[in-house]
TORNUZA-692938 format. One record per residue (C-alpha): x, y, z; residue in one letter. Coordinates in steps of 0.1 Angstrom, whole numbers, plus 5000, padded with zeros to 4 digits. Layout:
// residues N
XYZA ...
***
This chain:
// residues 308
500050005000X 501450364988X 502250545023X 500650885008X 497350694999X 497150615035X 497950955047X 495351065029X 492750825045X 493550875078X 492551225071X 489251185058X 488650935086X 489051185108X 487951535093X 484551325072X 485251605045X 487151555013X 487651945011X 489051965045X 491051695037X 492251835009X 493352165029X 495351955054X 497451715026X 497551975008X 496351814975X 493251914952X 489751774963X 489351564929X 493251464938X 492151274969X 489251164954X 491550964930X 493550834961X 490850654979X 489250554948X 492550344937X 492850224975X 489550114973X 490449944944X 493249744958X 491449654989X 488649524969X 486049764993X 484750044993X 485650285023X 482850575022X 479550625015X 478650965003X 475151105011X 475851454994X 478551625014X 477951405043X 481251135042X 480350805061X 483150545066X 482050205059X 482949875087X 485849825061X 487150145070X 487350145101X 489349805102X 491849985076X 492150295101X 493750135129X 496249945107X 496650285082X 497550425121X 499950185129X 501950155097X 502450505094X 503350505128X 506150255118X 507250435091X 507850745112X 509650585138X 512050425115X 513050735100X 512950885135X 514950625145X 517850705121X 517951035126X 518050985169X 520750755156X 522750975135X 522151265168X 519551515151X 517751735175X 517151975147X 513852115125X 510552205132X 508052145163X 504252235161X 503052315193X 499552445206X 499052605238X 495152705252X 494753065267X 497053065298X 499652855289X 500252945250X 500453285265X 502053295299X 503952935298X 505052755267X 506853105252X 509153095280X 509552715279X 510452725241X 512852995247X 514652845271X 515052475248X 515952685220X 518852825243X 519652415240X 518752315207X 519552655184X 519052425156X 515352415158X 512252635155X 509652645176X 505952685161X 503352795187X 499552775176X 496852965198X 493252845207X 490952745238X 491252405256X 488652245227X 491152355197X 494252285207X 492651925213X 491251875179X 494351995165X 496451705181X 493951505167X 493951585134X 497551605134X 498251985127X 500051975161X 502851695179X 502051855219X 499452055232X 499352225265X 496052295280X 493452335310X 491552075311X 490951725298X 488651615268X 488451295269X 489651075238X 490950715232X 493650875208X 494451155230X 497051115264X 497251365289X 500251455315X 499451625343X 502451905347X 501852255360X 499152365388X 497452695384X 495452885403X 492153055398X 490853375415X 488053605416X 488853885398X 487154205407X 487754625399X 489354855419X 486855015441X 483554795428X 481054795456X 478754565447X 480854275469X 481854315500X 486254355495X 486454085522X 485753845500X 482253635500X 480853375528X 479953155504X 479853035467X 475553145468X 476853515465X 478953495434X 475153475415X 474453845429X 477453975412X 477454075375X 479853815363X 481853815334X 481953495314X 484753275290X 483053085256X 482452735259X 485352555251X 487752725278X 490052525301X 489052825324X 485352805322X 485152435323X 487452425355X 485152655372X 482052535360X 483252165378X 484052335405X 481052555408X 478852235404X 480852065434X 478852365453X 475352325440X 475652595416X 475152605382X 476152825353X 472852905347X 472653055381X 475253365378X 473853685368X 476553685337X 476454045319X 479153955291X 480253645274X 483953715261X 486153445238X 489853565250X 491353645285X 492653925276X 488754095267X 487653955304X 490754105322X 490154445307X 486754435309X 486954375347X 489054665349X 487154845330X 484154775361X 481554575340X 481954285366X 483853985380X 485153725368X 487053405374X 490653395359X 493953225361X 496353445386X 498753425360X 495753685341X 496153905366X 499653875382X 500754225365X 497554405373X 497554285408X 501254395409X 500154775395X 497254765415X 494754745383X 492354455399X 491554325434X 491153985441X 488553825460X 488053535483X 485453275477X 485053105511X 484952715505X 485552675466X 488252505453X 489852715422X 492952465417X 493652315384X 496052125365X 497652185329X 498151905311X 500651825284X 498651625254X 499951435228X 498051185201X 499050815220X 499050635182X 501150855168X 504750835170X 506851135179X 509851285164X 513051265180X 512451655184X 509151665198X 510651375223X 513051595234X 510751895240X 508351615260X 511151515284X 512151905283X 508752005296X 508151725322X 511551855336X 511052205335X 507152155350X 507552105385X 510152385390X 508352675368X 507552945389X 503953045382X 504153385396X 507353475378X 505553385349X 502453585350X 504753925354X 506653855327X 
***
């Protein structure tokens, strides 16, 4: 079996679209068409049914996908395998971080293994918690750093830094006491400021809000924004509260820009987690940026960070 043909239906397996498969192999549409056609062909099977543009993989499929998986796997780790041989820690890494790490973690992290390897480069691709997942997935990135899991067979996750989430309030707000509140019932009198679905952030909270009887449903939320960045000014702006990472807010706390308040008997801990596709086999650089970050993890100063 030709190795491209494969590539190319291990994509549509996982993206059910022949034009976004297209996009990812780079290839025209009628292009892949013509691949799976002649692997269907020397399979004797056919591998989709196509109802208009929906793409359904048929029971013959999705015997070939696990195998597809694993002999490209092989393929890469022989060639890996020579080059680890022949002492190459050189080329280019994808990487994807969610919100707060992509922006307050990984940058330092890559500059510091460039320091070690100046004979690579470093690609870092932004998104929420949800797209830096589907990205491993689909293979545009080798590691992902986010804020919470998403559950997958293909998908392993490494728990490696733990973060901290706070209340974040204005300077001078009076509608909360600046004590902090009694209990988790009184963050649904406050106008709270809330992440998109998809966020490490909001999912973190949401679990932990749940462990105290309340729901989302039940916060008096005056914005919806889809970046940290929009939330943090906007709660220094005084629309509202909100619940952030403390590496968010390290600098404004630092300047004095946002207050902090305590939420007596909620739990805002979390863990970010290094993920990585388990059926897919690593390059000898992204190896070596694995073992750099599982190193570097428990020693990275959070607060340092977050004033950087």
């Amino acid at each position: 079996m030709d190795f491209r043909r494969l590539e190319v239906f291990v994509r549509l397996m996982e993206t059910r679209s022949f034009s976004e498969t297209a996009k990812k192999v780079l290839l025209r549409q009628p292009t892949v068409s013509g691949h799976i056609k002649t692997l269907e062909e020397e399979i004797g099977a056919r591998l989709f049914d196509r109802h208009g543009r929906e793409v359904l993989p048929t029971s013959a499929a999705e015997v070939l996908y696990d195998y597809a998986l694993r002999l490209l796997a092989l393929r890469d780790e022989a060639v890996y395998a020579l080059e680890q041989f022949m002492g190459r820690i050189q080329g280019r890494l994808k990487l994807g971080g969610s919100t707060i790490p992509g922006g307050y973690i990984l940058p330092l992290l890559m500059g510091r293994f460039s320091k070690l390897y100046p004979e690579t480069l470093l690609s870092l691709y932004l998104d929420d918690t949800e797209g830096i997942v589907n990205r491993v997935l689909g293979g545009e990135i080798e590691i992902g750093l986010v804020g919470a899991r998403a559950p997958n067979e293909y998908l392993e996750y490494t728990p490696l830094i733990r973060d901290r989430l706070v209340l974040a309030a204005p300077i001078g707000q009076t509608f909360a006491p600046r004590g902090g509140l009694k209990n988790v019932r009184e963050l649904a009198k406050l106008p709270f400021i809330l992440r998109e679905e998809g966020s490490g952030t909001r999912a973190t909270m949401a679990a932990a809000l749940k462990k105290r009887g309340l729901e989302i449903d039940d916060l008096n939320v005056v914005a919806e924004m889809g970046s940290t960045e929009a939330v943090r000014q906007a709660v220094k702006c005084g629309l509202g509260v909100s619940i952030l990472s403390r590496l968010a807010v390290a600098e404004d706390l630092k300047l004095g820009l946002i207050d902090v308040l305590e939420i007596k008997g909620l739990d805002l801990e979390r863990d970010f987690f290094v993920v990585v596709h388990s059926r897919r086999t690593q390059s000898p650089l992204s190896r070596a940026f694995l073992a750099f970050l599982l190193e570097q993890g428990p020693h990275f100063n959070l607060e340092t960070a977050g004033s950087v």
